[in-house]
PyMOL Python script that loads the backbone (N, CA, C, O; Angstrom):
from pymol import cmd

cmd.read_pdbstr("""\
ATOM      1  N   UNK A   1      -8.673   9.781 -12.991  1.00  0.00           N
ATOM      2  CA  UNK A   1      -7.219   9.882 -13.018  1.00  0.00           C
ATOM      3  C   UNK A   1      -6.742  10.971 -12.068  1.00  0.00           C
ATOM      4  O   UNK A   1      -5.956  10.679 -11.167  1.00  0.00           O
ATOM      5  N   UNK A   2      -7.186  12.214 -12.232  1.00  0.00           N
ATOM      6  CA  UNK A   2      -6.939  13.635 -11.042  1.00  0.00           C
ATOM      7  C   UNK A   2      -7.080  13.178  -9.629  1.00  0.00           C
ATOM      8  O   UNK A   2      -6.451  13.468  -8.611  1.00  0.00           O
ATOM      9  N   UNK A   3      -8.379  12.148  -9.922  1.00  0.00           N
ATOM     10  CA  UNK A   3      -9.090  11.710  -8.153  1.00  0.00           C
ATOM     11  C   UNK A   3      -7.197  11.059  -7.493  1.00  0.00           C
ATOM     12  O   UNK A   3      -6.539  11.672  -6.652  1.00  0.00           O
ATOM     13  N   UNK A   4      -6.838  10.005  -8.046  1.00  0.00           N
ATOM     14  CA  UNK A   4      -6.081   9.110  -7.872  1.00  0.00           C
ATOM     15  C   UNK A   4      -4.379  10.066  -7.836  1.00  0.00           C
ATOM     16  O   UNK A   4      -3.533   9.807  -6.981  1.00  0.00           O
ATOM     17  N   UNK A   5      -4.203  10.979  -8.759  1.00  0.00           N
ATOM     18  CA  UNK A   5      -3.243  11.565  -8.279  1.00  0.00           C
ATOM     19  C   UNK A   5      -3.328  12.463  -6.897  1.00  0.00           C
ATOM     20  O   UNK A   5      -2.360  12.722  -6.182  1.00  0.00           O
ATOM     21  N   UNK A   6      -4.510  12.830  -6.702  1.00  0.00           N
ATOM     22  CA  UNK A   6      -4.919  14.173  -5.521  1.00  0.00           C
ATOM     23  C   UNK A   6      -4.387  12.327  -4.275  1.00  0.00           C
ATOM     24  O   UNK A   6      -3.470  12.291  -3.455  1.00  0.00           O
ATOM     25  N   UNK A   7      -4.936  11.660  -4.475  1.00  0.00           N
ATOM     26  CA  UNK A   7      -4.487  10.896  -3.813  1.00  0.00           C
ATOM     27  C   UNK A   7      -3.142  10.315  -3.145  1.00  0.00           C
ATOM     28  O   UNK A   7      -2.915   9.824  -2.040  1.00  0.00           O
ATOM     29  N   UNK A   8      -2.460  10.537  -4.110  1.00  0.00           N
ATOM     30  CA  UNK A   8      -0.897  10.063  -4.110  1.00  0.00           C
ATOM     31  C   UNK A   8      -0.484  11.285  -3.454  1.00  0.00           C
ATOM     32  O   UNK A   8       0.353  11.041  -2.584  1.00  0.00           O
ATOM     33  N   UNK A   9      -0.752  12.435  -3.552  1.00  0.00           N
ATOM     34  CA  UNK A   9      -0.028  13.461  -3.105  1.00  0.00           C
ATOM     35  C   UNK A   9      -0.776  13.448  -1.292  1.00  0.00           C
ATOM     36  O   UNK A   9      -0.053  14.031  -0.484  1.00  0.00           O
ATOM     37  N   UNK A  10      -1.697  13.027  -0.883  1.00  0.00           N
ATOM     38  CA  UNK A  10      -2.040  13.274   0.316  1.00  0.00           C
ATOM     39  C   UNK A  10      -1.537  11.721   0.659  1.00  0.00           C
ATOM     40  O   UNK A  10      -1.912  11.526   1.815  1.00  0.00           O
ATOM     41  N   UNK A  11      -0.892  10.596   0.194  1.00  0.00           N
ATOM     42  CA  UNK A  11      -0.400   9.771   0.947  1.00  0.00           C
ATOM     43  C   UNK A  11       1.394  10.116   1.093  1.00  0.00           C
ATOM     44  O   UNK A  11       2.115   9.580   1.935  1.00  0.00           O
ATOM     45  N   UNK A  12       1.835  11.080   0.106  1.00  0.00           N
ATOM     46  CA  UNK A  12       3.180  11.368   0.507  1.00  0.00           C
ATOM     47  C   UNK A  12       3.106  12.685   1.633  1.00  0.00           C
ATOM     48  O   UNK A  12       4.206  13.148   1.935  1.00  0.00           O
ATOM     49  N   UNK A  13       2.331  13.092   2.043  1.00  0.00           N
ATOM     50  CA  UNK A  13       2.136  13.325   3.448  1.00  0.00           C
ATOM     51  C   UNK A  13       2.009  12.793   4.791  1.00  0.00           C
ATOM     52  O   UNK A  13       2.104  13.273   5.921  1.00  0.00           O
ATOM     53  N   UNK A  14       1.832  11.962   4.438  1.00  0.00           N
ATOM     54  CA  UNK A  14       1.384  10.522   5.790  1.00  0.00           C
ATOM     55  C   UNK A  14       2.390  11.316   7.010  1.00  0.00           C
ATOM     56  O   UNK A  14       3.163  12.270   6.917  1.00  0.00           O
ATOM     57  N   UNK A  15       1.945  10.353   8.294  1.00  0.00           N
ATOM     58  CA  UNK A  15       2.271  11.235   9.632  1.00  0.00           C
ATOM     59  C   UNK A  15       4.158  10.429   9.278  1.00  0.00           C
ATOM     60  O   UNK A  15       4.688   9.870   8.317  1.00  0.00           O
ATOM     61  N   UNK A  16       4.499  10.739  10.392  1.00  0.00           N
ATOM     62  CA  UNK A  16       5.820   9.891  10.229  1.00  0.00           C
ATOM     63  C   UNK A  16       5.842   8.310  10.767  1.00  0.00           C
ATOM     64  O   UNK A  16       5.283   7.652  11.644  1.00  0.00           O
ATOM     65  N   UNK A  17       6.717   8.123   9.827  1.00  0.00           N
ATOM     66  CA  UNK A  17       6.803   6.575  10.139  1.00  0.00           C
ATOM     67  C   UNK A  17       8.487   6.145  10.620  1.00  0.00           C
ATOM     68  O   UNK A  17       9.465   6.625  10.046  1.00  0.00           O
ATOM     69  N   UNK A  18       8.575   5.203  11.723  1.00  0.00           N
ATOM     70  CA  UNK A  18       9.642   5.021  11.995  1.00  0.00           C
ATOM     71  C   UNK A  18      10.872   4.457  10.881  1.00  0.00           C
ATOM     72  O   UNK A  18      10.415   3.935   9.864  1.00  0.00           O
ATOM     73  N   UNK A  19      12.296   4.518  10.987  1.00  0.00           N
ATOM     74  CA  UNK A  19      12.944   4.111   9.997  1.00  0.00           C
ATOM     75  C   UNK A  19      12.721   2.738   9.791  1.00  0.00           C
ATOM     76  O   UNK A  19      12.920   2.280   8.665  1.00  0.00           O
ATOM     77  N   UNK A  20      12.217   1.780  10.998  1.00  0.00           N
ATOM     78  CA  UNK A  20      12.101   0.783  11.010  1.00  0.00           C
ATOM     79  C   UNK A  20      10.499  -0.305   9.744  1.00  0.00           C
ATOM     80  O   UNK A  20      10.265  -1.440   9.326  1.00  0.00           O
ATOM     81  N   UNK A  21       9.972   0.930   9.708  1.00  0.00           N
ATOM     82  CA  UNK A  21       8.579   0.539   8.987  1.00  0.00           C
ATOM     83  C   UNK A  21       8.947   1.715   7.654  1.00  0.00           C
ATOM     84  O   UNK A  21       7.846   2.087   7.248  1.00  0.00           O
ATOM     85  N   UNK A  22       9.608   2.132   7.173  1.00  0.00           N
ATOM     86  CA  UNK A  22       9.629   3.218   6.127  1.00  0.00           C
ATOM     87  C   UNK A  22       9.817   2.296   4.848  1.00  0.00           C
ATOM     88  O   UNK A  22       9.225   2.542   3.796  1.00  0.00           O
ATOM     89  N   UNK A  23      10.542   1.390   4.979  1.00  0.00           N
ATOM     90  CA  UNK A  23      10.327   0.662   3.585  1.00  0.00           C
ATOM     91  C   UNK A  23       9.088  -0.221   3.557  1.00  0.00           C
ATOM     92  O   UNK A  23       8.976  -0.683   2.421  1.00  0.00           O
ATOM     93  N   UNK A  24       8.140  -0.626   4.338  1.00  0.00           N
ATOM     94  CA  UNK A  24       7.040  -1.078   4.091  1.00  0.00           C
ATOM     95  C   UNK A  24       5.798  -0.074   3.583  1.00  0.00           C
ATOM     96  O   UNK A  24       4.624  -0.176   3.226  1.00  0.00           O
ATOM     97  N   UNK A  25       6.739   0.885   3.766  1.00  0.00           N
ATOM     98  CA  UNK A  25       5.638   2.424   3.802  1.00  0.00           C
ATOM     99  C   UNK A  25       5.594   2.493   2.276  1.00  0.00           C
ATOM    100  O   UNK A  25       4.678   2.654   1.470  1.00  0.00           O
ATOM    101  N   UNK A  26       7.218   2.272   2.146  1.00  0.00           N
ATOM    102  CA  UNK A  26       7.550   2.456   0.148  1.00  0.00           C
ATOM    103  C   UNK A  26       6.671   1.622  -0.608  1.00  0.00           C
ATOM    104  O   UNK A  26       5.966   1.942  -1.565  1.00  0.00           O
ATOM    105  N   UNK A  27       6.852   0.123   0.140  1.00  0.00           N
ATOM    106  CA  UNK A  27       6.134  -0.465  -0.770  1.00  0.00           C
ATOM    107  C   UNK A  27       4.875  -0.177  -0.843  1.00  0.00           C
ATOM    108  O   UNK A  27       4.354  -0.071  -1.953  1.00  0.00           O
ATOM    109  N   UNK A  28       4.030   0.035   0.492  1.00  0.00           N
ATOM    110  CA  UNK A  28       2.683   0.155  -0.105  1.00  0.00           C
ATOM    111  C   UNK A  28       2.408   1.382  -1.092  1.00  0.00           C
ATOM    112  O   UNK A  28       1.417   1.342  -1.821  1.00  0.00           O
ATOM    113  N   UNK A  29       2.938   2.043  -1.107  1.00  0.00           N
ATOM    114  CA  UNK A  29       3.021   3.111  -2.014  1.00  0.00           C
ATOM    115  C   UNK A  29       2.978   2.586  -3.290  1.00  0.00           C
ATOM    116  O   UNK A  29       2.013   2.772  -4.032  1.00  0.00           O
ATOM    117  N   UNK A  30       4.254   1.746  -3.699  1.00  0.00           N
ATOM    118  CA  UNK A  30       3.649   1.547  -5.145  1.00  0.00           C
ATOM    119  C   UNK A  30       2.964   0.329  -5.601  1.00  0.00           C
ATOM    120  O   UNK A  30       2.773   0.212  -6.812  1.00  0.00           O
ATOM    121  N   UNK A  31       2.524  -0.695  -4.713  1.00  0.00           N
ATOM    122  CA  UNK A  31       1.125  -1.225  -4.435  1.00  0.00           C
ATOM    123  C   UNK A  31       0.448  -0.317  -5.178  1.00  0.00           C
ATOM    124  O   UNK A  31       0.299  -0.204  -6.395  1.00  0.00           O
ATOM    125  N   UNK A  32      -0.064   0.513  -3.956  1.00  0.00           N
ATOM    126  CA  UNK A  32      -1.270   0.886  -4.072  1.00  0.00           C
ATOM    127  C   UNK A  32      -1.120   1.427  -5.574  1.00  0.00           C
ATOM    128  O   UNK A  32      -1.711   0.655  -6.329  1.00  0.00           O
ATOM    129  N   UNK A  33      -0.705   2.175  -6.055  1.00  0.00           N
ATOM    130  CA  UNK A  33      -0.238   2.934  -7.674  1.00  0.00           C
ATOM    131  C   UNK A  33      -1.454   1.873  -8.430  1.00  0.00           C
ATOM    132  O   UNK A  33      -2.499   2.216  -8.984  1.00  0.00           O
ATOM    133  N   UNK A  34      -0.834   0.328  -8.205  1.00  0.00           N
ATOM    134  CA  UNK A  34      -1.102  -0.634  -9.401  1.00  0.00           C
ATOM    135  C   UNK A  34      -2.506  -0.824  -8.833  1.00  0.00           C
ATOM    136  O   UNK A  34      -3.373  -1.453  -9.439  1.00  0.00           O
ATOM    137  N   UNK A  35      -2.672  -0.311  -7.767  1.00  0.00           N
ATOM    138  CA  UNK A  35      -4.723  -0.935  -7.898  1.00  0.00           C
ATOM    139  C   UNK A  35      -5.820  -0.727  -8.830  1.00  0.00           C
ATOM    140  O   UNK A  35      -6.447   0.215  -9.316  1.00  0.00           O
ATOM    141  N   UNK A  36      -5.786  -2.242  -8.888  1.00  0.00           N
ATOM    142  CA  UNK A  36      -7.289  -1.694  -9.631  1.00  0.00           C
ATOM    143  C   UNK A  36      -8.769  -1.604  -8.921  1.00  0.00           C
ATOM    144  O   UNK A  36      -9.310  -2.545  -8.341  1.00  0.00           O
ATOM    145  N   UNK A  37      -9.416  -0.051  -9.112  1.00  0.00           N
ATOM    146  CA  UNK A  37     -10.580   0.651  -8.896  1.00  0.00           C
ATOM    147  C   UNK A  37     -11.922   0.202  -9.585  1.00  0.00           C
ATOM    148  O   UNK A  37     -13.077   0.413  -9.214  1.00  0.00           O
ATOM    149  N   UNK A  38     -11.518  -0.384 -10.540  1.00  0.00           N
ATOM    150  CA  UNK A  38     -12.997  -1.178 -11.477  1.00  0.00           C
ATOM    151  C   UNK A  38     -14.074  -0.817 -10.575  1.00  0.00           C
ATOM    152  O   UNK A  38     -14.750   0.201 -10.419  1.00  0.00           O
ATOM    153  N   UNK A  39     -14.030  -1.944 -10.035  1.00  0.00           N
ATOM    154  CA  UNK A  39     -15.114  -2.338  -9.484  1.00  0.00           C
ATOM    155  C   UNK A  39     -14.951  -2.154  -7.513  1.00  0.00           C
ATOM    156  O   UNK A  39     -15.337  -2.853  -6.576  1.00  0.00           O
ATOM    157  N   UNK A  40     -14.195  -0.869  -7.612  1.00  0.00           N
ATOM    158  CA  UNK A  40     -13.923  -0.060  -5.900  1.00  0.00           C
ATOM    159  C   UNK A  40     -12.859  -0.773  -5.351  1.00  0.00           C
ATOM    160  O   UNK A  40     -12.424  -1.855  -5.747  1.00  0.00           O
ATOM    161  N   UNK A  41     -12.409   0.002  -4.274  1.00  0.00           N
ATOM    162  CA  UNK A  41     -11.054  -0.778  -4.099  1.00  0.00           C
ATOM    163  C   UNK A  41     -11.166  -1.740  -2.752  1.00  0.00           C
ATOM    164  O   UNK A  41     -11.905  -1.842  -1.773  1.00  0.00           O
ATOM    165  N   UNK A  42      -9.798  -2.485  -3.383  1.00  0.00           N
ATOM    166  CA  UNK A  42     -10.122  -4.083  -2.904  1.00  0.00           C
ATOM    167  C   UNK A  42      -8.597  -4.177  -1.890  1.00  0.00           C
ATOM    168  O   UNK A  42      -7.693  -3.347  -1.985  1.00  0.00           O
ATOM    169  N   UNK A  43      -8.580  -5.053  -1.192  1.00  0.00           N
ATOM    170  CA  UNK A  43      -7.243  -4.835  -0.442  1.00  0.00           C
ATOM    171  C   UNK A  43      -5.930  -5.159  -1.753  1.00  0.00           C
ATOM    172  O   UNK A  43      -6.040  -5.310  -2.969  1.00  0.00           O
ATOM    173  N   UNK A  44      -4.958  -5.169  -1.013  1.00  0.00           N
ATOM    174  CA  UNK A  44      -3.650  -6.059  -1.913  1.00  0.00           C
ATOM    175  C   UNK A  44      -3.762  -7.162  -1.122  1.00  0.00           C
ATOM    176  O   UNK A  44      -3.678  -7.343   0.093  1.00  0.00           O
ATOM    177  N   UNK A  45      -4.044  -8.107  -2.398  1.00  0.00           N
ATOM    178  CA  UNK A  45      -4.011  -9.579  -2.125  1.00  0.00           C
ATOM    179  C   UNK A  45      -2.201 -10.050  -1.704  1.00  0.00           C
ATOM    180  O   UNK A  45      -1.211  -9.466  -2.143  1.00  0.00           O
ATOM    181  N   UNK A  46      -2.202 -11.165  -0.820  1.00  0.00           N
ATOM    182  CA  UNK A  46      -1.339 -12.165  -0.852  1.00  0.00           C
ATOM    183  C   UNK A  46      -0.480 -12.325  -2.152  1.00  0.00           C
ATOM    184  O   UNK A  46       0.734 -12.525  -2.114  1.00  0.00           O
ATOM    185  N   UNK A  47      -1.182 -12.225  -3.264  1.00  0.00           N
ATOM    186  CA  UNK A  47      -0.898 -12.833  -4.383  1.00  0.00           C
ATOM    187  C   UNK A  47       0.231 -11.553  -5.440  1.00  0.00           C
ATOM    188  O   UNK A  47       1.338 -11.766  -5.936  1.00  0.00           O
ATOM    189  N   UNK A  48      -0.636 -10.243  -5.472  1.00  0.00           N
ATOM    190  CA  UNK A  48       0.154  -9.300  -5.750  1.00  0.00           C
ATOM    191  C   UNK A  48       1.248  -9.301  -4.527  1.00  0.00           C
ATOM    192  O   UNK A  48       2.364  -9.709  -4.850  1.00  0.00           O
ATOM    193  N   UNK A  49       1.110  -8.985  -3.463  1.00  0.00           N
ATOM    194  CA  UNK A  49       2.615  -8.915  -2.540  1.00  0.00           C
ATOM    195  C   UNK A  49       3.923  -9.951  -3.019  1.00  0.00           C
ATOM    196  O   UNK A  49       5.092  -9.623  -3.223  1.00  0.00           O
ATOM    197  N   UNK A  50       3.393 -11.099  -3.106  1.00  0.00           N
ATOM    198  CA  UNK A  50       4.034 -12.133  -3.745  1.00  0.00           C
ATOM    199  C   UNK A  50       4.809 -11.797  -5.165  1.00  0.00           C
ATOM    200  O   UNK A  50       5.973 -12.156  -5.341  1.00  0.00           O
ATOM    201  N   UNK A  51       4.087 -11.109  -6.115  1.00  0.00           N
ATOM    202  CA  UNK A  51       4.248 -11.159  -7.283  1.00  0.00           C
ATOM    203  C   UNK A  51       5.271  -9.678  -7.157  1.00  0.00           C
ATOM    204  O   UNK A  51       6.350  -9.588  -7.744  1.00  0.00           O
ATOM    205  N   UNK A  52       4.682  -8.564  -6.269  1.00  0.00           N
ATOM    206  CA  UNK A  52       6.076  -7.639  -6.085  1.00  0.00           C
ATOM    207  C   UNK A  52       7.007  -8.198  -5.938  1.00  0.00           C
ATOM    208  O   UNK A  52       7.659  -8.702  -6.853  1.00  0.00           O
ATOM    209  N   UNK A  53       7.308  -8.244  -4.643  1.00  0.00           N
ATOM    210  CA  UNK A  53       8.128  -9.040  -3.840  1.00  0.00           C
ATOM    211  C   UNK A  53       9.582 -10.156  -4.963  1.00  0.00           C
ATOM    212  O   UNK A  53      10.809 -10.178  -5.058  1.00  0.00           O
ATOM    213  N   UNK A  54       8.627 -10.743  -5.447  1.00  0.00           N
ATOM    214  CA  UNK A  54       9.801 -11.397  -6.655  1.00  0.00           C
ATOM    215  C   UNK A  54      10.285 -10.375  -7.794  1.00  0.00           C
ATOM    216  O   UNK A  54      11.463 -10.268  -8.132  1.00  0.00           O
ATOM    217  N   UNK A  55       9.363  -9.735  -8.271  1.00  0.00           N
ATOM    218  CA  UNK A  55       9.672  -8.759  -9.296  1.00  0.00           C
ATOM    219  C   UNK A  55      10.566  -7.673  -8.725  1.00  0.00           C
ATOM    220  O   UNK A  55      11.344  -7.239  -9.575  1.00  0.00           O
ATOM    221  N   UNK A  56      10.694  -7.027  -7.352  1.00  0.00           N
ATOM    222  CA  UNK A  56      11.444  -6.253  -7.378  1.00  0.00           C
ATOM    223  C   UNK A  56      13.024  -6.928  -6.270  1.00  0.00           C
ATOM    224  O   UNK A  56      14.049  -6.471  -5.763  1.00  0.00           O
ATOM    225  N   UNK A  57      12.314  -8.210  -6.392  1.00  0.00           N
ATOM    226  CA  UNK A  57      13.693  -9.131  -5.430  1.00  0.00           C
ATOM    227  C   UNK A  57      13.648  -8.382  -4.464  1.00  0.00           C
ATOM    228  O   UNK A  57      14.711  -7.764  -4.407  1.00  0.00           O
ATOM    229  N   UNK A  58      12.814  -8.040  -3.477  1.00  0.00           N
ATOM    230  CA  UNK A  58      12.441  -8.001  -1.919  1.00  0.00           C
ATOM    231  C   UNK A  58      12.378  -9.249  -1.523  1.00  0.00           C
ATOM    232  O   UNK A  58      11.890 -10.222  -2.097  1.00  0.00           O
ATOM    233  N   UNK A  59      12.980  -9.150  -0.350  1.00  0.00           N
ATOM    234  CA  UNK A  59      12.897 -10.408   0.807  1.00  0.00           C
ATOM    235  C   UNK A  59      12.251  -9.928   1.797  1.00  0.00           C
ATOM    236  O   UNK A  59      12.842  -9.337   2.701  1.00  0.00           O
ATOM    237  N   UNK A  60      10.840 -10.114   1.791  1.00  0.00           N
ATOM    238  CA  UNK A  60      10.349 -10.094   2.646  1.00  0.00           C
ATOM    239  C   UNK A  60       9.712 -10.896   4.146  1.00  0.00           C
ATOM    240  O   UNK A  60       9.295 -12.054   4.178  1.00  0.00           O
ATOM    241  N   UNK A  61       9.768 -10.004   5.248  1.00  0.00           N
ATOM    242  CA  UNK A  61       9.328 -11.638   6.210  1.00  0.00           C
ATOM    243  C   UNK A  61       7.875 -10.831   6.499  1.00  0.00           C
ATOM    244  O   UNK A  61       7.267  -9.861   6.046  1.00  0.00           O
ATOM    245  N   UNK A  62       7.682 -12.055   7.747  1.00  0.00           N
ATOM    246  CA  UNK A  62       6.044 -12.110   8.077  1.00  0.00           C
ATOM    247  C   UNK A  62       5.425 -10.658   8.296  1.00  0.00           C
ATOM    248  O   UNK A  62       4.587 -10.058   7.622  1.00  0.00           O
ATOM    249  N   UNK A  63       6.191 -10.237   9.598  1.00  0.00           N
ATOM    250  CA  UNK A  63       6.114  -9.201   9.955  1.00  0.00           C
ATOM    251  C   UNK A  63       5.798  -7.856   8.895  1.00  0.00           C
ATOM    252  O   UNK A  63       4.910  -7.016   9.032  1.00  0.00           O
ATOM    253  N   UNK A  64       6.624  -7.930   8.016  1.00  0.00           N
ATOM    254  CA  UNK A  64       6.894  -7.072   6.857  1.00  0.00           C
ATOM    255  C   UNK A  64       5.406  -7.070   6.324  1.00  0.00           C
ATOM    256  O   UNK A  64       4.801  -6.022   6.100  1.00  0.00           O
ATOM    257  N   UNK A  65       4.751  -8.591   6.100  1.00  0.00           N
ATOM    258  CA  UNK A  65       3.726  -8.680   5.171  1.00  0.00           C
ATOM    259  C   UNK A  65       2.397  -8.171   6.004  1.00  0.00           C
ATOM    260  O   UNK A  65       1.494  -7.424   5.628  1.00  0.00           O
ATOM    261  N   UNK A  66       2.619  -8.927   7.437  1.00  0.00           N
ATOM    262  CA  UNK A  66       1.691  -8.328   8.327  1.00  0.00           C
ATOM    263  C   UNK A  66       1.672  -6.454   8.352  1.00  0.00           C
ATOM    264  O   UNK A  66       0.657  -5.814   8.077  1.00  0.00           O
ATOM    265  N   UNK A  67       2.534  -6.042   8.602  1.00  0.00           N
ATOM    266  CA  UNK A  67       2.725  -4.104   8.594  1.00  0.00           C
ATOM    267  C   UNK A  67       1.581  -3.729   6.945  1.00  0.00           C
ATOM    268  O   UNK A  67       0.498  -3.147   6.876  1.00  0.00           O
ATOM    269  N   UNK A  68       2.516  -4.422   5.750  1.00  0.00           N
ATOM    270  CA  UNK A  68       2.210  -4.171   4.185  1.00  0.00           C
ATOM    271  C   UNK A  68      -0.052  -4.214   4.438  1.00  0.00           C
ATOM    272  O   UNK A  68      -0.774  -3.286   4.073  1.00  0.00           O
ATOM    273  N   UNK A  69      -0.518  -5.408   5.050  1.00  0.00           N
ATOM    274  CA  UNK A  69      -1.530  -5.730   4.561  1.00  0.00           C
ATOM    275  C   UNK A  69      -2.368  -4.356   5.844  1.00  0.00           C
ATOM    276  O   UNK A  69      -3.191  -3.508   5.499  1.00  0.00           O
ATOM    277  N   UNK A  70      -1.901  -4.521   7.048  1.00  0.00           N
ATOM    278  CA  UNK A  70      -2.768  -3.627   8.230  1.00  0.00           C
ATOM    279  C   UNK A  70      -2.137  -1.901   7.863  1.00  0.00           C
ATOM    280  O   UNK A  70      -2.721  -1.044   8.526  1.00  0.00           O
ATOM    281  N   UNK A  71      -1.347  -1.517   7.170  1.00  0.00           N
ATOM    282  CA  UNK A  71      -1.494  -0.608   6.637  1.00  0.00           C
ATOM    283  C   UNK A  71      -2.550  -0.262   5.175  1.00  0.00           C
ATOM    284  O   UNK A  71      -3.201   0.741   4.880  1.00  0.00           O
ATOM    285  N   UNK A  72      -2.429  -1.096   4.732  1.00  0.00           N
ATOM    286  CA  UNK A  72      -3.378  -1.395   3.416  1.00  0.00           C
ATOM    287  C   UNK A  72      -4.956  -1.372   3.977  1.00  0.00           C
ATOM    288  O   UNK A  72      -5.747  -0.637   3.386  1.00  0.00           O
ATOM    289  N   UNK A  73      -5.399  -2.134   5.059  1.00  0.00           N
ATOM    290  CA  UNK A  73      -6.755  -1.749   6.026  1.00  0.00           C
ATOM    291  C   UNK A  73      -6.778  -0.392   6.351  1.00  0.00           C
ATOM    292  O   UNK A  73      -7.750   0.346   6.194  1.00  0.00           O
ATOM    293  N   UNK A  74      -5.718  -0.082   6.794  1.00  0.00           N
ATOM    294  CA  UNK A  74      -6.259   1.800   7.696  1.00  0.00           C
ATOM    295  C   UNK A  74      -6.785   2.229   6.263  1.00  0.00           C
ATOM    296  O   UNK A  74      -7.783   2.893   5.982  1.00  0.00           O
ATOM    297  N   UNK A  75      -6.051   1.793   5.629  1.00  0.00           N
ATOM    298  CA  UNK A  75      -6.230   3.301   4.038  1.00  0.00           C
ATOM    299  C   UNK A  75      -7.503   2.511   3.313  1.00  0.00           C
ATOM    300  O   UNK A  75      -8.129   3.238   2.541  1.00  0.00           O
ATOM    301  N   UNK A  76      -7.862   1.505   3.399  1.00  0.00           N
ATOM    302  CA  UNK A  76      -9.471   0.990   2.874  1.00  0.00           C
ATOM    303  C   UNK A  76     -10.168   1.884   3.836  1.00  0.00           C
ATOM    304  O   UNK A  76     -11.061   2.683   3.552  1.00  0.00           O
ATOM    305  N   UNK A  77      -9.736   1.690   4.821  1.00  0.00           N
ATOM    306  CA  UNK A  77     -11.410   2.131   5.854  1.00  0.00           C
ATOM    307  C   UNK A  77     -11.324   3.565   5.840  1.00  0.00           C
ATOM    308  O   UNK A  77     -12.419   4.118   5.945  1.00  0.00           O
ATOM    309  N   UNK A  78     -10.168   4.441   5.724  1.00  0.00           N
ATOM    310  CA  UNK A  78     -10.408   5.591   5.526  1.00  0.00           C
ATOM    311  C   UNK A  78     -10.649   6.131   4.431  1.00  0.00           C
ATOM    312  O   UNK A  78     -11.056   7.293   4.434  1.00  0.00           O
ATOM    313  N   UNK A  79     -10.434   5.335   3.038  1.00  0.00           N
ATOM    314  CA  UNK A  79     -11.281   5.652   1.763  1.00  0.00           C
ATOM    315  C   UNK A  79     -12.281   5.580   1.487  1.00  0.00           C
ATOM    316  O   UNK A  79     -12.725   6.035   0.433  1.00  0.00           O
ATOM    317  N   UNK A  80     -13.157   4.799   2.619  1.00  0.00           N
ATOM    318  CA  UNK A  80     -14.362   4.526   2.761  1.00  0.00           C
ATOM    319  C   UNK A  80     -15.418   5.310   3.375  1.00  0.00           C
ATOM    320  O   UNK A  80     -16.626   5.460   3.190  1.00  0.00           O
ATOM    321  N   UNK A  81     -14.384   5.834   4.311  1.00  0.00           N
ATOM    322  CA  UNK A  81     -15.110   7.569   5.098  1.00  0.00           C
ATOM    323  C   UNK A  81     -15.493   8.447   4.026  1.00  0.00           C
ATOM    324  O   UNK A  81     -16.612   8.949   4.135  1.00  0.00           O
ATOM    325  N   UNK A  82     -14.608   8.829   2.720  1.00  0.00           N
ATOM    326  CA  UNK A  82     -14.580  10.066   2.393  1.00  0.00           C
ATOM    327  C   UNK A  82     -15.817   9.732   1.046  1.00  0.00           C
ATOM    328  O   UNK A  82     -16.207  10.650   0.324  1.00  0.00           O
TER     329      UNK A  82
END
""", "prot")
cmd.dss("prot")
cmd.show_as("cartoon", "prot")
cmd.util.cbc("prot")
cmd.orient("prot")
């Protein structure tokens, strides 16, 4: 639980992001919150984006989903370094 908050606090540091990508930034943020670690972490599926996306009535387009998932890669492969 400590691991995962020390976490949250070094992703609300992140470098800057343009205004143009800052709400994709939000969302992955609370994405990531809901991951589950079980069994190590796994990307955000299609399926959760989907299931945000309606639940918080985001309209999202491609682009949006493309930014959501290749931001979601940098932060696998660099969780994977440490």
């Amino acid at each position: 639980m400590s691991e995962n908050l020390g976490e949250l606090e070094e992703l609300k540091q992140a470098p800057l992001i343009t205004q143009y990508y800052q709400h994709v930034w939000d969302w992955f943020l609370s994405l990531n919150q809901t991951r589950n670690t079980v069994m190590g972490r796994t990307p955000i599926s299609y399926t959760e984006i989907a299931a945000f996306s309606s639940l918080m009535s985001i309209e999202m387009d491609r682009d949006d989903v493309e930014a959501l998932r290749l931001i979601d890669s940098i932060y696998l492969d660099e969780m994977r370094d440490i």
